[in-house]
C-alpha positions in Angstrom: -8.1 -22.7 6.3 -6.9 -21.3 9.7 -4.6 -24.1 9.9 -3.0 -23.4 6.4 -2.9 -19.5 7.4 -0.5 -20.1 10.3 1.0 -22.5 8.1 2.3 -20.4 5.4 1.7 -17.1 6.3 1.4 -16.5 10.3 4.4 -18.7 11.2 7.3 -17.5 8.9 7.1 -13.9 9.2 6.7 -14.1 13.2 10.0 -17.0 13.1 11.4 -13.9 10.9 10.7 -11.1 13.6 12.2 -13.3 16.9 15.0 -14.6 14.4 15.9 -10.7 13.4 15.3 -9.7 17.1 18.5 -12.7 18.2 20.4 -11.3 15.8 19.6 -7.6 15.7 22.5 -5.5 17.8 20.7 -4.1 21.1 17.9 -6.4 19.9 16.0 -2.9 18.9 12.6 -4.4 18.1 12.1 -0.8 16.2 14.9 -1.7 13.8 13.3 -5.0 13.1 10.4 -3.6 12.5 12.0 -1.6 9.7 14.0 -4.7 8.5 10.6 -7.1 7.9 8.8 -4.6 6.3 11.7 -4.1 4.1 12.0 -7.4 3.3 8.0 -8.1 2.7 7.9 -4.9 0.5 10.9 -6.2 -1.5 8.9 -9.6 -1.8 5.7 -8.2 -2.8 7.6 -5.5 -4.8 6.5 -7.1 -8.3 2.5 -7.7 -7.1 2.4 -4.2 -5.7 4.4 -2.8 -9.0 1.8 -4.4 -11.0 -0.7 -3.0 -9.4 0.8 0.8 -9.3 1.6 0.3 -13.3 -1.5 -0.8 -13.6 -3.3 2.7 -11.9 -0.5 5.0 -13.8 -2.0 3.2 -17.1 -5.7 4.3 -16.1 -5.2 7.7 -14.8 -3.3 8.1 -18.0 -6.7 7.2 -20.3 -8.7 9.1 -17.6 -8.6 12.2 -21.0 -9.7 10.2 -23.4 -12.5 8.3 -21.2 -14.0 11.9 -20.6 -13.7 12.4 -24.3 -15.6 9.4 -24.9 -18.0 10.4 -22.1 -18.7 13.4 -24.0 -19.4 11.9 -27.3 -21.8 9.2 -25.8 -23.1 11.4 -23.4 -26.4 10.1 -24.0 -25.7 6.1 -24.6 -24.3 4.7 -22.1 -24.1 1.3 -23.5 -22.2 3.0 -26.5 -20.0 4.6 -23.5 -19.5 1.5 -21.9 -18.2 -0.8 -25.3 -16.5 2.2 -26.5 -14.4 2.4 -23.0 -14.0 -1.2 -23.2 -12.6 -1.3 -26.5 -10.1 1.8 -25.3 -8.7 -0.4 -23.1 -8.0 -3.2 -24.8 -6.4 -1.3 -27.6 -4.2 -0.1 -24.9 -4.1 -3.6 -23.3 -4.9 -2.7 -20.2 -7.2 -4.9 -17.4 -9.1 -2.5 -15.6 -9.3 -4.7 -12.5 -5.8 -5.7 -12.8 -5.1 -3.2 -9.9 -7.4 -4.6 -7.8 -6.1 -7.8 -8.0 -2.3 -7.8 -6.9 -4.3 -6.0 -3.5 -6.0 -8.7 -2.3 -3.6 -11.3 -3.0 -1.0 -9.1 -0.4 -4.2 -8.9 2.4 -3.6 -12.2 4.0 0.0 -11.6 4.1 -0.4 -8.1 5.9 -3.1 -9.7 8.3 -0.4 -12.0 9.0 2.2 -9.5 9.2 -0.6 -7.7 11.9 -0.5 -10.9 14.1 2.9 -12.2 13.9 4.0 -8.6 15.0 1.4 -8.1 17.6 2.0 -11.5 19.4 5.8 -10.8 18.6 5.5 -8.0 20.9 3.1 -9.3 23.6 5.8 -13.0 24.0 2.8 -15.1 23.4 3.1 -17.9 20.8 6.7 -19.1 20.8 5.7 -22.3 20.6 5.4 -21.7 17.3 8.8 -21.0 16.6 11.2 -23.5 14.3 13.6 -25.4 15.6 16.5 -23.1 14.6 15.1 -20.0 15.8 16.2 -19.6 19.3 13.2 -18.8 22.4 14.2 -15.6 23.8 11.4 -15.5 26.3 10.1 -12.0 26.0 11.4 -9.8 23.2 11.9 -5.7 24.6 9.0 -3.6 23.7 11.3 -0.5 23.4 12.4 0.8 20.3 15.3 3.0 19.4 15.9 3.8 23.4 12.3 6.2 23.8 9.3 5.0 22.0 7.4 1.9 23.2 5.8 -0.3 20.9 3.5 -1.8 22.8 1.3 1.5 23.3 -0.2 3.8 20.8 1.9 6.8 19.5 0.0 9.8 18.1 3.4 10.9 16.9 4.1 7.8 14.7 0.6 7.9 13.8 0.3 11.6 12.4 3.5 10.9 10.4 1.6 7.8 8.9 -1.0 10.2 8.2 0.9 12.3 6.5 2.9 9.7 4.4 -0.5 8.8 2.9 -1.6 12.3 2.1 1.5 12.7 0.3 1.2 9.2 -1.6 -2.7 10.1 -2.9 -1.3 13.6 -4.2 1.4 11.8 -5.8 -1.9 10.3 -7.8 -3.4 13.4 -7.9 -0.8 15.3 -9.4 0.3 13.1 -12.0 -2.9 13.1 -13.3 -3.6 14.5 -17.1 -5.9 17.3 -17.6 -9.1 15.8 -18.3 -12.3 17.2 -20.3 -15.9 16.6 -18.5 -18.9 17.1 -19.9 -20.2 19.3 -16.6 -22.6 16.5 -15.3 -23.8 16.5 -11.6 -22.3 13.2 -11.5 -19.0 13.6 -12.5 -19.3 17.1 -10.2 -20.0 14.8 -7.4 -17.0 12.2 -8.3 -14.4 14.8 -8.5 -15.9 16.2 -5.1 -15.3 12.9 -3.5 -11.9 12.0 -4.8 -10.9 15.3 -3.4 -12.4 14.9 -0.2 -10.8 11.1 0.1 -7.6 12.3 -0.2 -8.1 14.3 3.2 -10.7 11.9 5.0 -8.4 8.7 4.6 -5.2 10.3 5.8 -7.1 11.6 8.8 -8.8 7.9 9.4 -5.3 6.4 9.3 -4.1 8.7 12.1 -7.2 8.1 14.1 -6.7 4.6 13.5 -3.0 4.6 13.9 -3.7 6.2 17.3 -5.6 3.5 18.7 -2.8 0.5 17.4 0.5 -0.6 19.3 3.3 1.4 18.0 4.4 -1.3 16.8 2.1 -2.1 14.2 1.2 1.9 13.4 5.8 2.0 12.5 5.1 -1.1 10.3 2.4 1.2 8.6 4.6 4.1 8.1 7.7 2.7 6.7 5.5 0.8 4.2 3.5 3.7 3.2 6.7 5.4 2.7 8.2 2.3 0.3 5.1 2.5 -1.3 5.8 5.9 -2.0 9.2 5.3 -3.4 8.0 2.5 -5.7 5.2 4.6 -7.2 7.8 7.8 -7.9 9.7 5.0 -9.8 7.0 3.3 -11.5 6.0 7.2 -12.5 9.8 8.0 -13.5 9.5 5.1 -15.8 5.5 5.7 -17.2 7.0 9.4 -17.8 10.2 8.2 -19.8 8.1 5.8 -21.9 5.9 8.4 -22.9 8.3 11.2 -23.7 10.5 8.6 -26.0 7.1 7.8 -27.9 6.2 11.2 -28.3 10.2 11.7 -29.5 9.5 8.9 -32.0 6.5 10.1 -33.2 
């Protein structure tokens, strides 16, 4: 398994990040940086879409689920093939978000790696036969910011790119009806509290990473973001030309 990792996962992006860094003017590892995760985003863009279409299609049931949990308030196997039912009327796979998420982990653990040792110069021996051995690649990144130590700075903006992706959700979010139970209190009290907690653990994280890898995090948060406004435009135009028909 380890073997087939490096394989097909481990060794092509880290050939793609010394490869970009030969060709790359200045060699700005910083710039390369932006240029893989570019290029993995526009790869995964279809898995990741699914995923986001999938999560607009959910939080847009999330009124008529608390309908249904008000009129089997008190049968919640009635609840639970009633909600089933509402979603395949609507043809919609409740884990279907899940799943385009853990097909992309092994390629961001790779992406992890193949940047770190990138960075450090260990593991050229790894690169193809085409793909030239500069030796060491420069750590420095647009002239000032080094990659190979933490960076608060990049980290806090990471943070922040996060917050503002989880009130993109939040926002776009219909009006829902609940039926004033302690549990649903207690859900809606941690949803609201994730959306601060995680963009505050990502900057904590983020501040204990290489730059390097905490810039990779950043500018895919912030594609991520892009996609879902997109995803949203196109949810939002749907709607209002079946409401237009109707």
């Amino acid at each position: 398994m380890k073997a087939l990792f490096q394989t097909v996962i481990f060794q092509p992006l880290f050939n793609l990040f010394v490869w970009l860094s030969n060709v790359t003017p200045g060699h700005d590892m910083g710039v390369v940086i932006i240029l893989v995760t570019i290029l993995v985003r526009l790869a995964l863009w279809p898995l990741s879409g699914k995923s986001l279409d999938a999560q607009k299609k959910l939080a847009d049931l999330q009124p008529q689920i608390s309908e249904l949990k008000v009129v089997h308030k008190d049968d919640k196997q009635a609840l639970a093939a009633a909600t089933m039912k509402l979603y395949k009327d609507n043809n919609i796979n409740p884990f279907s978000s899940c799943l385009p998420l853990l097909i992309q982990l092994p390629i961001l653990l790779g992406l992890y790696w193949a940047l770190s040792d990138a960075l450090s110069g260990t593991h050229f021996n790894f690169l193809y036969s085409g793909v030239n051995n500069p030796g060491s690649l420069n750590p420095m990144a647009f002239g000032f910011l080094n990659l190979m130590t933490p960076s608060i700075i990049l980290a806090a903006l990471a943070g922040l790119a996060q917050f503002f992706q989880a009130r993109m959700l939040t926002t776009k979010r219909p009006p829902v009806h609940t039926t004033g139970s302690k549990d649903e209190e207690l859900a809606a009290a941690m949803n609201k509290q994730m959306m601060y907690i995680m963009p505050l653990l990502t900057i904590f994280i983020g501040s204990q990473l290489m730059a390097g890898i905490t810039l990779y995090w950043l500018v895919t948060t912030l594609l991520t973001i892009l996609q879902q406004h997109l995803v949203f435009k196109k949810h939002d135009a749907a709607n209002a030309a079946a409401k237009t028909v109707a």
